[in-house]
N, C-alpha and C positions, 0 to 999 in steps of 0.2 A: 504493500500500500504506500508504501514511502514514497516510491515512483512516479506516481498519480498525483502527491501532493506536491511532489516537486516540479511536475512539469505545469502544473497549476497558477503555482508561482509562478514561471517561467512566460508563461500566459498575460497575468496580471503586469510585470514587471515589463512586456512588450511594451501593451498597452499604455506605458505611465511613459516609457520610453519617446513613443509615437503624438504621446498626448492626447491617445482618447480617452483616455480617465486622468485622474489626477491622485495624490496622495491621502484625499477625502474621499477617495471612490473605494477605496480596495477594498475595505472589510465588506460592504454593497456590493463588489463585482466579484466578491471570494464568492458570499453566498450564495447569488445568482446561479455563477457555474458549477458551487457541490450540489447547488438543486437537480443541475441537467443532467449531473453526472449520477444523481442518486446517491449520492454520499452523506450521512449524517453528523458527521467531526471530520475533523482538519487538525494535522498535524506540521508547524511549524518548521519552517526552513528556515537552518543556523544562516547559510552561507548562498548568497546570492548569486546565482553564475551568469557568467557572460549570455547578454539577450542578442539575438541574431536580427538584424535588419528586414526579415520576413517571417510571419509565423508559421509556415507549412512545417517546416520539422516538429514546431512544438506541437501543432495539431495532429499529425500523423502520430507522434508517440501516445498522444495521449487517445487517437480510435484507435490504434492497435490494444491500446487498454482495454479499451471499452466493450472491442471485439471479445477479448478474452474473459469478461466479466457480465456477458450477458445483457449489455447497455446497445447493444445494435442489433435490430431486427435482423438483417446479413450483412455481410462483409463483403456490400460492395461500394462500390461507384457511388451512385445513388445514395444508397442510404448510410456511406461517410459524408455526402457532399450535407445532406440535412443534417445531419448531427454536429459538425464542424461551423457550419451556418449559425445554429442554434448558441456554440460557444463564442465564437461573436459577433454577436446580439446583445451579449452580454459587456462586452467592451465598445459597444457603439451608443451615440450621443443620442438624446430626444431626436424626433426632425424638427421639433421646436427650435430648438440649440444649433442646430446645425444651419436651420434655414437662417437664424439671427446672427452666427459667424458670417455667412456668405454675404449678406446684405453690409454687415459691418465693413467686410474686408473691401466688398467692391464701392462702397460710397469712399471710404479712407484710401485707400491705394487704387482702385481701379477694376475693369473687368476681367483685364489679363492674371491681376493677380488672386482674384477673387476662385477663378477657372484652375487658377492652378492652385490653390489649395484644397479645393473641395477634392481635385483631381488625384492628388495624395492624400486626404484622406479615403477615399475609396478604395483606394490601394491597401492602405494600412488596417482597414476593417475588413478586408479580406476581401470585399465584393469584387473588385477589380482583380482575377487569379492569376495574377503573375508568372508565378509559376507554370502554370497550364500554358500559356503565351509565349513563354520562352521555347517551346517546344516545336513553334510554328516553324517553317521553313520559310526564308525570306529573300529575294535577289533581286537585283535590277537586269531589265535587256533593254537593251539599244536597241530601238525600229526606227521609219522612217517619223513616226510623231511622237518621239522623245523616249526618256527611258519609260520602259513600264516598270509597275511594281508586280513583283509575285508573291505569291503565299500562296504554301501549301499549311491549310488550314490541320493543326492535331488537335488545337484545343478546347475542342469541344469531345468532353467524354463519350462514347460508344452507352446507347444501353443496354446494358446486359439482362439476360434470358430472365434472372429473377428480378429484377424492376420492373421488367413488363410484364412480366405474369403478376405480381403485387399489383400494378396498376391496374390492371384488369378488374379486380376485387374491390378498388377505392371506388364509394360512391361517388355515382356522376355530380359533377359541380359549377355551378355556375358562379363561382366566387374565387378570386379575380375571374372575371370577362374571360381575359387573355393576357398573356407576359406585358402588354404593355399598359394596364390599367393602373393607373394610382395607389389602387386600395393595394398593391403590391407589396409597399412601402411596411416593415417587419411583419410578414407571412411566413409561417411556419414553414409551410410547405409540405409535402405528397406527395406517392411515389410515381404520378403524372402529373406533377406541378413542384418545379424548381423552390427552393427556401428561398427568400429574401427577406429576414431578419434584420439583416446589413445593408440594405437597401435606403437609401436617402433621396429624398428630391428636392431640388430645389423652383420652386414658382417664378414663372416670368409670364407676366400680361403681353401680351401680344394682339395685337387688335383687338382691345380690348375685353379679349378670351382667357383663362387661366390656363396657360402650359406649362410643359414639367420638366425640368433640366438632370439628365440623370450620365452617366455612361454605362457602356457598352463591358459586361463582365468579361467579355475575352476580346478587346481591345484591337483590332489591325490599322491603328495608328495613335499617334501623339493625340492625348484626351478626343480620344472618337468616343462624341457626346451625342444620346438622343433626345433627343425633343417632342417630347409627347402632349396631344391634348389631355384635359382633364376629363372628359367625356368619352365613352367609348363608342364611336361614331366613325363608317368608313372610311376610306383613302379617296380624297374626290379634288381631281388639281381644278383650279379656280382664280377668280382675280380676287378674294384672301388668299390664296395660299402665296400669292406673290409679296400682298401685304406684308403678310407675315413673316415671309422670309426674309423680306429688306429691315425690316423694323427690327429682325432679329440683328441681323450687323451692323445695325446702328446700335447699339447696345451692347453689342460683343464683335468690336471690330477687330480682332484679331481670328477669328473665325471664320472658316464658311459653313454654310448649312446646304441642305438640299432635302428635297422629296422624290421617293419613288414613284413611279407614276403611277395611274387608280385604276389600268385593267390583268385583266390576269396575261401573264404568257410574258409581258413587258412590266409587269410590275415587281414588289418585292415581295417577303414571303409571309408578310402580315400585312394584307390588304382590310381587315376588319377592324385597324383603329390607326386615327390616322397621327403620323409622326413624319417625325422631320431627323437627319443623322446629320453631323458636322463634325467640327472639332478645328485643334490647330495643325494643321498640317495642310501643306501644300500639295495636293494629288495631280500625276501627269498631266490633266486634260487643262488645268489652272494654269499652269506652263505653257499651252501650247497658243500660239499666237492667230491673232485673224488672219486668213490669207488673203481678205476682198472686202472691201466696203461694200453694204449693202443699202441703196439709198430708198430709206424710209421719209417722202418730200414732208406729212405734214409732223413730221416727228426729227423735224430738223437739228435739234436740239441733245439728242438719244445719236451717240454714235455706235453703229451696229455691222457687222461684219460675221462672215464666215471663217469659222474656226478651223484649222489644219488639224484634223482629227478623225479616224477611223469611221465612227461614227456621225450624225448630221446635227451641226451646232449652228445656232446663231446665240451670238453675242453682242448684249444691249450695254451700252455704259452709258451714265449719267450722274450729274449732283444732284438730282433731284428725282428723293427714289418712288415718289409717286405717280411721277411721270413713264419711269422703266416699270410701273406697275402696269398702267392704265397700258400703254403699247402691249406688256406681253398678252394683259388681259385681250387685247384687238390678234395676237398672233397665234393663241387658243383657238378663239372663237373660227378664226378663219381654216384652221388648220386640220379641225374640229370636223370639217364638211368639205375639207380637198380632194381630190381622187386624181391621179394619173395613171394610166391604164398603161402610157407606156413605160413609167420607171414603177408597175407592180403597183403603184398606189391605188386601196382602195378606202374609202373611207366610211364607209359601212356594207354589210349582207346581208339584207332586207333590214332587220331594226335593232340588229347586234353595232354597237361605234367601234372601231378599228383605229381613231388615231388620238394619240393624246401626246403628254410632254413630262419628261424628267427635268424641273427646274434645281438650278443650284445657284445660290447667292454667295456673292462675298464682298471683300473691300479692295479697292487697289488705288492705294493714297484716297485724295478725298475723294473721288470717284465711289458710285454704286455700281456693282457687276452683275450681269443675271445671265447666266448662261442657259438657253431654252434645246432639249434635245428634243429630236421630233423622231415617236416612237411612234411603232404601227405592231395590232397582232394579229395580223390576218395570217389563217392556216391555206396550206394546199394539200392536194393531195405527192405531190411532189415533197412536202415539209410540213409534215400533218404536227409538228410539234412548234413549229411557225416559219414564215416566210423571213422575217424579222428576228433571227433567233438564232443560236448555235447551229450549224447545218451536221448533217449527220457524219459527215468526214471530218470533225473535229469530237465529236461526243465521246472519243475515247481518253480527250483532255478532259473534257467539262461539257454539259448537254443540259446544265441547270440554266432559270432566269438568269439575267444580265441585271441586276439591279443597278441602283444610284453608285455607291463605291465603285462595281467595277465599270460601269457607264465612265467612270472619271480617271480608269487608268489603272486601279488594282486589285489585281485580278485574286480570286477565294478560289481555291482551289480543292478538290477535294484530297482527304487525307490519304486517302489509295495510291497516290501517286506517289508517295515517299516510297514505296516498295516496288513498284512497277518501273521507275527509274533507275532505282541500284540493280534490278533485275534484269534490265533493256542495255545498262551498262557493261553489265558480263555479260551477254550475249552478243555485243557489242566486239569485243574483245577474245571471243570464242573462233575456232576457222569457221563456222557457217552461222554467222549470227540468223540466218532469217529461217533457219532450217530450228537453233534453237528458241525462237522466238516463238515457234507456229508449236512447237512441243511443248510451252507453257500455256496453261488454263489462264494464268492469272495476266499474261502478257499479249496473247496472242492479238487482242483487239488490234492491237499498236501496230501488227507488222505492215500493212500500208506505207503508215508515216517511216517505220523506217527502212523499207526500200528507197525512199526519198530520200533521207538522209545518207544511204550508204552512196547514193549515186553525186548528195552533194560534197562529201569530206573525203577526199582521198585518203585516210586512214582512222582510226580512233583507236587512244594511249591508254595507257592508266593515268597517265596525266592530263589527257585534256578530255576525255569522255564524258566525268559527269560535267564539266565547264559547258560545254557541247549540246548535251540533252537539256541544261537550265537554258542554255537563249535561245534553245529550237522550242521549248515550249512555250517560252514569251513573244516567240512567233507567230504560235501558234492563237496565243490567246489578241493579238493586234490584229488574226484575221476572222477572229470570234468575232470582236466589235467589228469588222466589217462587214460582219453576216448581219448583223444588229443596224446596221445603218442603211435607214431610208433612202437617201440618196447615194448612190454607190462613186465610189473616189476615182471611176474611169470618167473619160470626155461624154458618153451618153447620160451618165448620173449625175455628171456636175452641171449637165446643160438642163437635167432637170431641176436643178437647186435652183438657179439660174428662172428658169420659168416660174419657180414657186414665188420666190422672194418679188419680181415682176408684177405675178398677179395677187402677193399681198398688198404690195404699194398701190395698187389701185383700187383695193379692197380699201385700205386703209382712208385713202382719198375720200374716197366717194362714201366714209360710213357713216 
């Protein structure tokens, strides 16, 4: 038992360390945690040991405890991730406390500093799992529209065989909604519905609506924040949602934000409440420059251009963001009810809509940004999974939506591919790489692409083969988004950009 009280300590002592409790907290956060733990007494620790800059070791020792003491329904995944959750919960502030930090920090220092505290605090409560994050796979490649970013996604846990049989048994619930409701904010959680104990939000008015400032537990960039309404109410782009997004970076101008777009096929994978994803970081598409002025006559004032980008951007700037409001709202509307028949454009099939938009805002100096992506989900029988969409000679990259992130450059890959890469490598490397490629179950999809690559590389080393397979699949993902783009980047596709943006200006004229 000694064990147990000492990593307890170790626990407590984090916390005081990081400053989510204080030295008036401990005896309060001792007993909190003998509660969860089922412990009646506490026995005292002489000798204070060295606290680690992350709590997973201390939490791991102590479910291994827990495991062998009858305190875990099983020893998994699952149901470590609730129990570890549940410990701190016990070292995290009110959201009273927390919301009254954040407002304090950003009226006295600002919004940048404001974002980056609350940023590590998520960290230090655990919510933000670092740990798991570190595990991701991460690279840049060089194409022709700048570097991409890759990630091959680990850290999101697998569910394993007894979570889902457990979950099957939990009564059905309509409480949270869905991960992205409010009421999230310290839920125990279930063995189909994640804990958020540790879960904080912070409130930002926004057109005069209540939304919710939180981040993303497994993180694929510097404070990749969501922004959620306070209503559980679908995905529906709009001229608010444009509001909303400027009004956001005027308020947190070291950020950009964005929305996935509100149909299925082109949207994201929570279309039933609607939210916004940003953060600080500068993602490819932000980088990539207009290559053409696009003359909008009575919006003289809105300089707008087309983006040099896989996929089809216009790009509005302005000082005045309710004017970049009011235009994109006019570039919806139009865009809404377009059809060209010769670049595949169709804008409705009988009373299903096929075209909407991925907006993303930001700042660039005192200028407002708005970059408008024009998405379409029309299926064929050619691309029953969409016209508009990964094509099937890529699906053995990735064959999921294209949401907002990787609309902007970086790309979520799945986790399969960390083994099918070191797999494709020694075969690579073998005398008949494509004899042992077609003998693996787990690799064979791939042998296509790499006939292609054996015909482009006149050899492959142990030295440069996996170098080799990371920028052929960052190729691979820059002609994903090209599948994803409405207007195609040859002279037939740009002549139709060309035509669109034409017979918007006279739309816009004449509205």
């Amino acid at each position: 038992m000694t064990v147990i009280y000492h990593e307890i300590d170790r626990l407590l002592r984090y916390g005081i360390k990081k400053k989510l409790i204080s030295e008036w907290d401990l005896a309060y956060a001792r007993n909190q945690l003998l509660d969860v733990l089922e412990l009646d007494e506490y026995q005292g620790v002489e000798k204070h040991p060295d606290i680690p800059e992350s709590p997973v070791e201390i939490l791991e020792n102590i479910l291994d405890w827990a495991s062998r003491n009858g305190r875990l329904v099983e020893n998994t995944v699952t149901f470590r991730d609730l129990l570890d959750t549940k410990l701190m919960g016990c070292l995290t502030e009110r959201p009273s406390g927390v919301v009254h930090q954040f407002e304090k920090t950003y009226k006295e220092t600002g919004p940048e500093a404001a974002t980056a505290e609350f940023y590590q605090f998520s960290k230090g409560v655990h919510y933000i799992r670092t740990d798991r994050i570190a595990k991701n796979e991460d690279w840049l490649t060089s194409t022709d529209y700048g570097d991409m970013e890759i990630t091959i996604n680990l850290s999101k846990p697998e569910k394993d065989p007894k979570a889902i049989a457990a979950a099957k048994k939990v009564k059905a619930s309509g409480y949270p909604e869905c991960l992205l409701c409010k009421e999230n904010v310290g839920y125990a959680g279930r063995a189909n519905h994640p804990a958020r104990r540790n879960l904080r939000l912070i409130p930002v008015t926004l057109e005069a609506q209540k939304w919710y400032l939180q981040y993303s537990p497994y993180v694929y960039y510097n404070e990749h924040a969501i922004v959620l309404y306070g209503e559980h109410e679908p995905m529906k782009i709009s001229r608010g949602t444009f509001d909303r997004l400027l009004e956001f970076v005027m308020k947190f101008p070291h950020y950009f934000i964005g929305s996935n777009a509100d149909l299925p096929i082109v949207g994201g994978s929570i279309l039933s409440h609607d939210h916004f994803q940003g953060g600080k970081h500068d993602l490819p598409m932000a980088k990539a420059e207009m290559e053409r002025s696009v003359s909008l006559s009575t919006y003289s004032h809105v300089r707008a251009g087309i983006v040099k980008w896989p996929m089809s951007v216009l790009r509005l700037q302005g000082e005045n963001r309710e004017d970049l409001a009011e235009l994109a709202d006019g570039i919806l509307h139009f865009w809404k009810g377009y059809s060209d028949e010769d670049a595949n454009i169709r804008s409705f099939t009988g009373d299903e809509p096929h075209n909407t938009i991925t907006p993303i805002a930001r700042r660039n100096g005192t200028l407002f940004e708005l970059d408008l992506v024009f998405r379409n989900n029309r299926t064929t029988e050619e691309h029953p999974m969409g016209l508009f969409h990964p094509h099937a000679e890529v699906h053995h990259i990735k064959k999921e939506n294209i949401g907002l992130i990787e609309v902007m450059g970086l790309a979520v890959l799945p986790g399969r591919l960390q083994e099918e890469l070191q797999l494709l490598g020694e075969c690579f490397l073998s005398d008949d790489p494509i004899s042992c490629i077609e003998k693996d179950d787990r690799i064979r999809k791939h042998a296509t692409w790499a006939e292609g690559l054996l015909e482009k590389y006149t050899e492959f080393t142990e030295v440069n083969v996996a170098s080799r397979l990371r920028d052929e699949v960052g190729l691979v993902f820059s002609d994903i988004l090209s599948h994803a783009g409405v207007f195609k980047r040859d002279p037939s596709g740009q002549a139709a950009f060309d035509r669109f943006t034409v017979a918007l200006n006279t739309y816009l004229t004449e509205k």
